[in-house]
C-alpha positions in Angstrom: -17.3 3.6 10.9 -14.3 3.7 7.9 -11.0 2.8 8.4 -7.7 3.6 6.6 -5.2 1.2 6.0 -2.1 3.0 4.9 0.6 1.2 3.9 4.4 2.3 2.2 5.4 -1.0 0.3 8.3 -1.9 -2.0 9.7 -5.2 -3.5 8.9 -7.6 -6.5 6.6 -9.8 -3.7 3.3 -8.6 -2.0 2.3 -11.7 -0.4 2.6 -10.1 3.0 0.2 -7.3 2.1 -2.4 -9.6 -0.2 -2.1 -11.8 3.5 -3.2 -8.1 5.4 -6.3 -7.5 2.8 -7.2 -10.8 2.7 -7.5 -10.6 7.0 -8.9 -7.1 6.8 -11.1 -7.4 4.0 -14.2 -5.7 5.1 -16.5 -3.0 3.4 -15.6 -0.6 6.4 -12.0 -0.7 5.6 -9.8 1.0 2.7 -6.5 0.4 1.9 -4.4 3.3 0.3 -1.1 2.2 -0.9 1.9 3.8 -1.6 4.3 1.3 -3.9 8.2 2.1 -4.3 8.7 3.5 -7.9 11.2 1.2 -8.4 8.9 -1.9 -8.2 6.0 -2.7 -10.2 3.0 -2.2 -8.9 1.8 -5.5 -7.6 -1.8 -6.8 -8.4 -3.8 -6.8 -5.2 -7.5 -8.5 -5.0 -9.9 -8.0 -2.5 -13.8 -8.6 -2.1 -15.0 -5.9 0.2 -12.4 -3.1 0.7 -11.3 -0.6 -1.7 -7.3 -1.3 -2.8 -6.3 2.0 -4.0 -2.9 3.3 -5.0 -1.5 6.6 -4.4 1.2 8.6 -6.9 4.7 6.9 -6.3 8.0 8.4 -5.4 11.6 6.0 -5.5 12.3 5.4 -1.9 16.0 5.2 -0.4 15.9 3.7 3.3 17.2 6.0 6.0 16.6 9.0 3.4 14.2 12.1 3.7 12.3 10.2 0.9 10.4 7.7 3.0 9.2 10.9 4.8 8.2 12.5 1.3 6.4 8.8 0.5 4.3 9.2 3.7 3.2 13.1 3.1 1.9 12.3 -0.5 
């Protein structure tokens, strides 16, 4: 069975999430990844699960644009 990994990320420093694949990486699980516009997109590795990034928005905490971010 496939699982979704959907994460909303931001920040200069994706060691947290490269920790998350690296723990998850599996054939059966994706991970679709929505990166603050502000940031760069961090490069991400894994062996087994597809890393793929979805079209980015600039996020403002407490805003109606982290609800937008999670829609796309």
């Amino acid at each position: 069975m496939k699982h979704a990994i959907a994460v909303l990320g931001s920040g200069n420093d994706a060691s947290v999430l490269q920790a998350l694949i690296k723990h998850f990486d599996d054939p059966e699980i994706d991970f679709f990844i929505h990166w603050d516009k502000k940031f760069n997109i961090p490069e991400l590795k894994s062996r087994l699960s597809k890393i793929m990034f979805i079209p980015s928005i600039k996020v403002y905490w407490g805003t109606d644009t982290m609800i937008r971010a999670e829609k796309i």
